[in-house]
C-alpha positions as CSV (number, residue, x, y, z in Angstrom):
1,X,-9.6,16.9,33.5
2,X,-9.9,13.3,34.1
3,X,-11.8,12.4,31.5
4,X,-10.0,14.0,29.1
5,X,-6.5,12.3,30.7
6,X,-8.9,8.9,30.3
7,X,-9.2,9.5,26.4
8,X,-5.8,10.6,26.0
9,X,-5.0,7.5,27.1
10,X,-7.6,5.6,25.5
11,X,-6.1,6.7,22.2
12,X,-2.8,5.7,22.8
13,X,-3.9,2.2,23.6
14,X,-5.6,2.2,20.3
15,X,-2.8,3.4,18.4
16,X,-0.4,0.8,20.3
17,X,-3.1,-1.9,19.2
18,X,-3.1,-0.6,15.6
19,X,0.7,-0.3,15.6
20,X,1.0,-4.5,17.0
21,X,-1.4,-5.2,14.5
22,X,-0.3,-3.4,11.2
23,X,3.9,-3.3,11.9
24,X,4.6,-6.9,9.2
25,X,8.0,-7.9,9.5
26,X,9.2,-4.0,9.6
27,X,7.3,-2.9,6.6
28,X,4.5,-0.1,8.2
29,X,1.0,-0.7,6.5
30,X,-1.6,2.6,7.3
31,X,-3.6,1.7,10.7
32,X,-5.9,3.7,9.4
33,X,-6.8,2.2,5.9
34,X,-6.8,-1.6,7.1
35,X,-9.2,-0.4,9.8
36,X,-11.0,0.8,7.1
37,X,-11.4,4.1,9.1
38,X,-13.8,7.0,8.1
39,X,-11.9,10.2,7.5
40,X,-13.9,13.9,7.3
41,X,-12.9,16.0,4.0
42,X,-12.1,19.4,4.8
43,X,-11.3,22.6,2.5
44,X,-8.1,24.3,2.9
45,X,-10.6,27.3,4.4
46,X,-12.0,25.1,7.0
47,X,-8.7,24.5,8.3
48,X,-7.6,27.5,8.6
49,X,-11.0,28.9,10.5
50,X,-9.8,25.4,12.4
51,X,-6.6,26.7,13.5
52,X,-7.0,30.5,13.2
53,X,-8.1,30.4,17.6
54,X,-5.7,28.0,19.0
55,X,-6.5,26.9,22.8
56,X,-3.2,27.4,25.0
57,X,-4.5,24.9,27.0
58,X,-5.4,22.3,24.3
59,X,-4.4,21.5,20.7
60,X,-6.4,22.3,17.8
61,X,-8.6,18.8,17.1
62,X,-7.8,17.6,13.3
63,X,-7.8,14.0,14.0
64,X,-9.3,11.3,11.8
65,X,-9.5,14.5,8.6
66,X,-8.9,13.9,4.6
67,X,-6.9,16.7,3.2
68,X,-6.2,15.1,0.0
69,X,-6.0,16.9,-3.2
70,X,-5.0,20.1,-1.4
71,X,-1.8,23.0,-1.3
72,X,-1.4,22.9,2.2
73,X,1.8,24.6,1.4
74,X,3.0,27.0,4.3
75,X,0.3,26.4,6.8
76,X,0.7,26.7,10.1
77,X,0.1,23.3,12.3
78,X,1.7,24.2,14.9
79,X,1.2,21.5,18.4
80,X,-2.3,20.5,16.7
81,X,-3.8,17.3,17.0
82,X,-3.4,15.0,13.5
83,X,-4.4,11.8,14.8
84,X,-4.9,9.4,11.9
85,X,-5.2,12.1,9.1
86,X,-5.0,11.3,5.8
87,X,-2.8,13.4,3.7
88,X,-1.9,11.3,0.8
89,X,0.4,13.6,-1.7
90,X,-0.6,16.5,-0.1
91,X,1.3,19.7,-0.7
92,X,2.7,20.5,2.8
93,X,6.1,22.6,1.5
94,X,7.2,24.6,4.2
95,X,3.6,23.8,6.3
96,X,4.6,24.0,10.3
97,X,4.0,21.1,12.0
98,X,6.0,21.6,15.5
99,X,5.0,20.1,18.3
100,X,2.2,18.4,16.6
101,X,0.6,15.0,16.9
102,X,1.1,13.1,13.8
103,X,0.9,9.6,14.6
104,X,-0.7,6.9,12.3
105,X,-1.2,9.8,9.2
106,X,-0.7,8.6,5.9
107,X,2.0,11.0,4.1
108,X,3.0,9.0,1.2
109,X,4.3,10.7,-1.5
110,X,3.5,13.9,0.6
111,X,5.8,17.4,-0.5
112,X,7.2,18.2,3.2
113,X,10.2,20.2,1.9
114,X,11.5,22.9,4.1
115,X,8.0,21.9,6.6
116,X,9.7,22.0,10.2
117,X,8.5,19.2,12.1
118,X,10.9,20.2,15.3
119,X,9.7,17.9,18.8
120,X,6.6,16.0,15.9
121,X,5.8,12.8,17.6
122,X,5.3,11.0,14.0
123,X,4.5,7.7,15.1
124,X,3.9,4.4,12.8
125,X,3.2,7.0,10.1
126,X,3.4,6.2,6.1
127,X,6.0,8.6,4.4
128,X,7.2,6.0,1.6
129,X,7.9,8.2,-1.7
130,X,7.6,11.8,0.7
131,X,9.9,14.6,-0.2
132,X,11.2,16.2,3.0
133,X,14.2,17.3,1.8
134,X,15.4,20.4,3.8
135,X,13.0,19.5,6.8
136,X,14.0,20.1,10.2
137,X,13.1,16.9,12.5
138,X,15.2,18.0,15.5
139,X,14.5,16.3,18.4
140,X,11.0,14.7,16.9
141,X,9.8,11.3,17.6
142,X,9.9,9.3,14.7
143,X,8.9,5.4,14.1
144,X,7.5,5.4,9.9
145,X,8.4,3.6,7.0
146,X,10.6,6.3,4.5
147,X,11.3,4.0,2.2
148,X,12.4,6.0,-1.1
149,X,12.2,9.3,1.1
150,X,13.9,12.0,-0.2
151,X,15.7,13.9,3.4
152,X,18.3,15.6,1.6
153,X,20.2,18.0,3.3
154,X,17.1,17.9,6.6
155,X,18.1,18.1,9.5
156,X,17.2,15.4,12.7
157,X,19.2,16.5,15.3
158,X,18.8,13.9,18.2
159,X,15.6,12.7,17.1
160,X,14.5,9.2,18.5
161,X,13.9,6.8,15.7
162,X,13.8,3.9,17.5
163,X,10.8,2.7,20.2
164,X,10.8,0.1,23.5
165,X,7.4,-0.9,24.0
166,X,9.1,-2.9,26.5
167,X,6.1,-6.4,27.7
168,X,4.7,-5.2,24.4
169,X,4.2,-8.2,21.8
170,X,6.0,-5.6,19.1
171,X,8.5,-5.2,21.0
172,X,11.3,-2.6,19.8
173,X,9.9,-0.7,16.8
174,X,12.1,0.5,13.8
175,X,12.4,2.9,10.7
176,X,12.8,1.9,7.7
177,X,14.6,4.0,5.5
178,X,15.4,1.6,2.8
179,X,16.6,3.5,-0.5
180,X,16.2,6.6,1.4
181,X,17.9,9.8,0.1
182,X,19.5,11.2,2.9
183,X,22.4,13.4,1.3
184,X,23.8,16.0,3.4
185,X,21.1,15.5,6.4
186,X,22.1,16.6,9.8
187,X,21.9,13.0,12.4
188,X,24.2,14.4,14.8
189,X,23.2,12.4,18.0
190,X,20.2,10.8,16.8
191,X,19.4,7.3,17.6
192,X,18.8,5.4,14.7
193,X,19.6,1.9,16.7
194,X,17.7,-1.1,14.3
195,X,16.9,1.3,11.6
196,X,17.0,-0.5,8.0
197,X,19.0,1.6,5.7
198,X,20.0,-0.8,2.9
199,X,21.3,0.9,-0.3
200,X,20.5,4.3,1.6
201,X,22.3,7.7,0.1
202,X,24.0,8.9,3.0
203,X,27.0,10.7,1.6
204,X,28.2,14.0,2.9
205,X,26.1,13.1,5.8
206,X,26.6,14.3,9.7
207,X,26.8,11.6,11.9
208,X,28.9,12.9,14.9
209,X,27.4,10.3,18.0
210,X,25.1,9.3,16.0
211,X,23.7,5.9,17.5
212,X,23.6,3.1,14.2
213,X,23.9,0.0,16.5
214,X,22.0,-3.1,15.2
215,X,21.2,-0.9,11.7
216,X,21.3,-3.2,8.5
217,X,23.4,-0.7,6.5
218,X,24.2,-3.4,3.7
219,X,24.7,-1.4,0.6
220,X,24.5,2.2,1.9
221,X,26.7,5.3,0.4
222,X,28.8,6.6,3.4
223,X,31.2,8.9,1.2
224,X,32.9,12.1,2.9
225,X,30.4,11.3,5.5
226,X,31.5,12.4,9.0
227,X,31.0,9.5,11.4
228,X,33.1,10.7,14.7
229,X,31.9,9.1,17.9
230,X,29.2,6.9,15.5
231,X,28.4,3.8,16.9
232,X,28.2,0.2,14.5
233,X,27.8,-2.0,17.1
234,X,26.5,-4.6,16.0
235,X,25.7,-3.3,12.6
236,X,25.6,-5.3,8.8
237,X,27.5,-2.9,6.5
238,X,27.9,-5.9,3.6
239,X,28.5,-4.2,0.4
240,X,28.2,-0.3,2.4
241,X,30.5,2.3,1.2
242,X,32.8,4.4,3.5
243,X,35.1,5.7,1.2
244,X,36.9,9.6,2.6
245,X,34.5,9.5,6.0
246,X,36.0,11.7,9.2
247,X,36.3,10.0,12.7
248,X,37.0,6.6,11.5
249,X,39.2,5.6,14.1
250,X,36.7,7.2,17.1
251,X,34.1,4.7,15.9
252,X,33.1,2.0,18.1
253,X,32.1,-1.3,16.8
254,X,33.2,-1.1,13.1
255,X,35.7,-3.5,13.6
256,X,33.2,-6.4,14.7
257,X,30.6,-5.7,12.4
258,X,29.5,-8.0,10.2
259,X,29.7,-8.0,6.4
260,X,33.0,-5.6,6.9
261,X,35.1,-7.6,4.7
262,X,32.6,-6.9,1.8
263,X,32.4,-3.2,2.4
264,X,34.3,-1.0,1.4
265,X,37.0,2.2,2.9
266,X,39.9,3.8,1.7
């Protein structure tokens, strides 16, 4: 029991170290390529002899695996271990990945749409160009760059997109979610504090308590979004849109944010 609490641990260090080293001025680079990591092919059937006797004590070991080049469509993940996998434009439509460990994967360009990804801990993960549209991220911890990620209509109800690594040299880590297609998506009480969502797509969005303090939301699409209890504090909304939005006057912060006189309401 100990020395498996000692490598748990000893793997989070690393993938602190990894994250301090590879997070550039917000823009997430794959820990895994610039360590220049060795990942283990597998076929689709060795992953599902891998998951087909799942331990109720400990979760099924897929760390450090290539699965590119494969319909992973449908499978079932779920709580497995995906440490540092690489699964580059992998087709993962409707895949089940609660519970599971998927920080530092590379999912660029990945098909996650309809995958449920409920209580993920998706951590410094690549998912620039990834179609998760109809996903459900409730509740899952999520730092990753999404740039160009297609979330329409998914769901991430209170998920926790932002992270205090507190003495850390990183210090708070973001999401980017810059040109991010996020149409219709459930964010009712999720913390997006810091998040980069210039020129985002959020219209028809849920954003009831949704927490956007300190977001750069210069150019984003707010229209007939609900924003009731949302708070801006703190926020750059230069250039967003917030034309028809609910709870406009419940907001706190809008007034004071910067850039307001360039955005534009009703």
């Amino acid at each position: 029991m100990r020395s498996e609490f000692l490598e748990a641990g000893s793997r989070r260090c690393n993938s602190l170290l990894r994250l301090a080293i590879v997070s550039i001025s917000g823009i997430w680079l794959a820990g895994s390529a610039v360590f220049g990591r060795d990942y283990e092919p597998m076929t689709r059937t060795q992953i599902h002899e891998a998951l087909a006797n799942p331990s109720a004590s400990h979760r099924v070991d897929l760390r450090d695996k290539d699965f590119r080049g494969l319909d992973l469509s449908g499978v079932n993940f779920k709580r497995a271990d995906l440490f540092g996998t690489h699964m580059h434009g992998v087709k993962l439509r409707g895949a089940n990945f609660e519970g599971c460990n998927l920080d530092l994967t590379i999912l660029r360009g990945a098909n996650l749409e309809g995958a449920n990804l409920k209580n993920a801990s998706i951590f410094g993960v690549v998912l620039v160009d990834a179609n998760l549209k109809g996903a459900d991220l409730s509740n899952a911890r999520l730092i990753a760059d999404l740039q160009r990620a297609n979330l329409e209509g998914a769901k991430l109800v209170h998920g926790k997109f932002a992270a205090d690594m507190k003495n850390q040299p990183m210090g708070k880590l973001h999401v980017s979610m810059v040109n991010a297609n996020l149409k219709g998506a459930d964010l009712t009480g999720t913390d997006l504090s810091g998040c980069v969502l210039k020129f985002a797509n959020l219209s028809g969005a849920n954003l009831t308590g949704t927490n956007l303090s300190t977001c750069d939301l210069r150019g984003a699409d707010f229209t007939n979004a609900v924003l009731t209890r949302a708070k801006l504090d703190r926020t750059l909304i230069g250039g967003a849109v917030f034309t028809g939005i609910t709870g406009k006057d419940s907001i706190t912060g809008l007034e004071q944010a910067q850039g307001r006189e360039d955005a534009r309401f009703d």
